[in-house]
C-alpha positions as CSV (number, residue, x, y, z in Angstrom):
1,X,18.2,-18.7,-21.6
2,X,20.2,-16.2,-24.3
3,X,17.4,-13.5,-23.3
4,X,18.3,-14.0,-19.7
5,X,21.8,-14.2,-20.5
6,X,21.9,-10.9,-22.3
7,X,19.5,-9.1,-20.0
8,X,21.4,-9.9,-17.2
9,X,24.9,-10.4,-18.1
10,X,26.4,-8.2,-15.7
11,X,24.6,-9.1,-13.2
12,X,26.1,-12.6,-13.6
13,X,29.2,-11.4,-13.8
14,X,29.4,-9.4,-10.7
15,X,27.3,-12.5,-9.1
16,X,30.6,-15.0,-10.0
17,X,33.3,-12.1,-9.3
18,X,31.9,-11.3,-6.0
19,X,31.6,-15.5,-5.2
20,X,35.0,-16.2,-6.3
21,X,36.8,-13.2,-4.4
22,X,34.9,-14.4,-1.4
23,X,35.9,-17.8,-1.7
24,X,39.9,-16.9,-2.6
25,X,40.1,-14.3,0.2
26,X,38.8,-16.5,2.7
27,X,40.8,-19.6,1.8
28,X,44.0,-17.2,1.6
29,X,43.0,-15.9,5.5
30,X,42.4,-20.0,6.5
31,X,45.5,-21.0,4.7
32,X,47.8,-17.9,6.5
33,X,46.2,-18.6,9.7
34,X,46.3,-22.5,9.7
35,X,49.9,-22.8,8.0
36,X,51.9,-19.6,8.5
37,X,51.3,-19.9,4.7
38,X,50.0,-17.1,2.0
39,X,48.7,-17.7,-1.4
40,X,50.9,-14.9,-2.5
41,X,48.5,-14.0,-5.7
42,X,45.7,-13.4,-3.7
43,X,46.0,-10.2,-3.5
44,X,46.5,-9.3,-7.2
45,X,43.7,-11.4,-7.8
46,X,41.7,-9.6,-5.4
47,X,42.4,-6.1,-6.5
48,X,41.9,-7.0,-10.5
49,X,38.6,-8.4,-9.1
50,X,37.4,-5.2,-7.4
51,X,38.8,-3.4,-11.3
52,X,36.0,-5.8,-12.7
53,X,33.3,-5.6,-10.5
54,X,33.1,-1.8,-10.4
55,X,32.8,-1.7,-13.9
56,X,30.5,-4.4,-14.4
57,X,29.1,-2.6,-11.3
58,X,28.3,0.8,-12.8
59,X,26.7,-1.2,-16.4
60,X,24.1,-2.8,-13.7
61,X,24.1,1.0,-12.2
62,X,23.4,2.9,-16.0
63,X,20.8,0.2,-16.7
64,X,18.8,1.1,-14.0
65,X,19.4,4.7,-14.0
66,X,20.7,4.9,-10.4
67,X,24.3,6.1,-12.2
68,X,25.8,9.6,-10.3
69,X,23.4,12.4,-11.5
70,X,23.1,15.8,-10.5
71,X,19.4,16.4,-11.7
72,X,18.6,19.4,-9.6
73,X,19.3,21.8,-12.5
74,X,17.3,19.4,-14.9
75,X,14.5,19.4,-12.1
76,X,14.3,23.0,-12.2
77,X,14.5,23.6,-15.8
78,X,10.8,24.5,-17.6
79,X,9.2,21.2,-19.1
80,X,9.9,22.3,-22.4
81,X,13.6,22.2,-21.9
82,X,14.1,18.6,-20.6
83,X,14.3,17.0,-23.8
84,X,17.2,18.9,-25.1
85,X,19.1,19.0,-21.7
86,X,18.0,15.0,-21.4
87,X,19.6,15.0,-24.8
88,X,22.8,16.6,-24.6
89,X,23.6,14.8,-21.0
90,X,22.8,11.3,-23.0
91,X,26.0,12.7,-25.6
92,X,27.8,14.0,-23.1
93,X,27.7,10.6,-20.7
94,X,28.3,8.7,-23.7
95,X,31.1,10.5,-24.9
96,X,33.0,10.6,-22.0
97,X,32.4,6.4,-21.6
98,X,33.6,6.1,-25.0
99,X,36.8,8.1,-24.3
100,X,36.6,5.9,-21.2
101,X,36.9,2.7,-23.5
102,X,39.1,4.0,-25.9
103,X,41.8,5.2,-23.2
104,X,41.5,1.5,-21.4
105,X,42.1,0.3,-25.0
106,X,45.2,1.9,-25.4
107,X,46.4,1.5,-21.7
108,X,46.1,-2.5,-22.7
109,X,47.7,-1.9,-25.7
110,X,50.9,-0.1,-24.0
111,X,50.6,-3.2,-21.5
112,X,51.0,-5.8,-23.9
113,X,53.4,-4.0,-26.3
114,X,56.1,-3.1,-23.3
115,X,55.6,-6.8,-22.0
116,X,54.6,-6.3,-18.6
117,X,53.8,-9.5,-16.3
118,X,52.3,-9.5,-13.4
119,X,53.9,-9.7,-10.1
120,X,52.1,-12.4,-8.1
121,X,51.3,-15.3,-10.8
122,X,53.6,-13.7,-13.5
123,X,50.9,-13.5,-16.2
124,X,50.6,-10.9,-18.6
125,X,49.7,-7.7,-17.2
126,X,47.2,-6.9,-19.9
127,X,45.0,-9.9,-19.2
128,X,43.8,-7.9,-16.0
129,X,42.9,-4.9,-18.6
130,X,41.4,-6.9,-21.1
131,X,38.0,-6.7,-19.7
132,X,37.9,-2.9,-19.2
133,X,37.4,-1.4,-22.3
134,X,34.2,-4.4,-22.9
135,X,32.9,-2.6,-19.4
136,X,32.9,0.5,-20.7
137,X,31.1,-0.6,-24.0
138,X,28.5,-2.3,-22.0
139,X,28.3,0.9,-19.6
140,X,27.0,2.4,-22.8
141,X,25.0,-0.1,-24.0
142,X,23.4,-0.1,-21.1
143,X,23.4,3.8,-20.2
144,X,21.4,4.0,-24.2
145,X,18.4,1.6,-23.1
146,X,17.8,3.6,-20.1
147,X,18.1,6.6,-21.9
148,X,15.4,5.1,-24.3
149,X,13.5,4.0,-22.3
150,X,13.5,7.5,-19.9
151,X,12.6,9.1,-23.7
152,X,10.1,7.2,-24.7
153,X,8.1,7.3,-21.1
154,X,8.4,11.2,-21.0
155,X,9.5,14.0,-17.8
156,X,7.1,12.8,-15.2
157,X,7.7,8.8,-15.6
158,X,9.0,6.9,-13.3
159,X,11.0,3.5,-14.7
160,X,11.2,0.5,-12.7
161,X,13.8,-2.2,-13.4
162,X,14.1,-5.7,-11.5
């Protein structure tokens, strides 16, 4: 169960996120529609949602390697050469998710320190934010097994994930 759990924890996530912002968005619609009504946090619920499932998105995206890529240069490059360019796009992509993390870090941080609430349920704004800079960590987590496991198998392998 932990294996599964750890394997697939994204995948969970997005599995949960995407249930629950079906299930709020179409109680808001009945509720509007049947009582003239609106569950006015819907929508900040709704858009924080779509925050989390992109990012959990893209971790279930980097595991499997189907991340944005531009691999017609790599393609074209002699065999010899696809380590090192493999190599530096694994620093590069991981540098820029770590700056990634960092920034949403900080963005929180401003949040929490300036004491913004939210304007539908009048939580704290950073609670939303919370969860970013943990996407972008697992986005590299994530982004390094493929990497491995694209290393290890060698140019010519092709990796299939479940």
């Amino acid at each position: 169960m932990l294996r599964l759990l750890l394997r697939d924890f994204e995948k969970i996530v997005c599995a949960i996120l995407f249930l629950s912002m079906t299930l709020l968005g179409f109680t808001n619609v009945v509720i509007r529609y049947g009582t003239d009504l609106s569950f006015a946090a819907s929508e900040e619920l709704l858009v924080n949602g779509f925050l989390l499932l992109t990012v959990f998105g893209a971790a279930i995206a980097a595991r499997r390697g189907e991340h944005l890529a531009v691999t017609m240069v790599h393609d074209l490059l002699p065999r010899v050469l696809w380590r090192p360019v493999l190599l530096l796009s694994i620093l590069l992509s991981v540098a820029l998710l770590a700056m990634s993390a960092w920034f949403s870090w900080e963005a929180m941080m401003n949040i929490k320190r300036a004491g913004m609430r939210s304007y539908g349920l009048g939580l704290p704004a950073w609670y939303y934010q919370a969860a970013l800079p943990f996407g972008f960590a697992l986005i590299i987590v994530r982004y390094l097994q493929h990497a491995s496991e694209v290393l290890h198998a060698g140019p010519d392998a092709r990796i299939d994930h479940v």
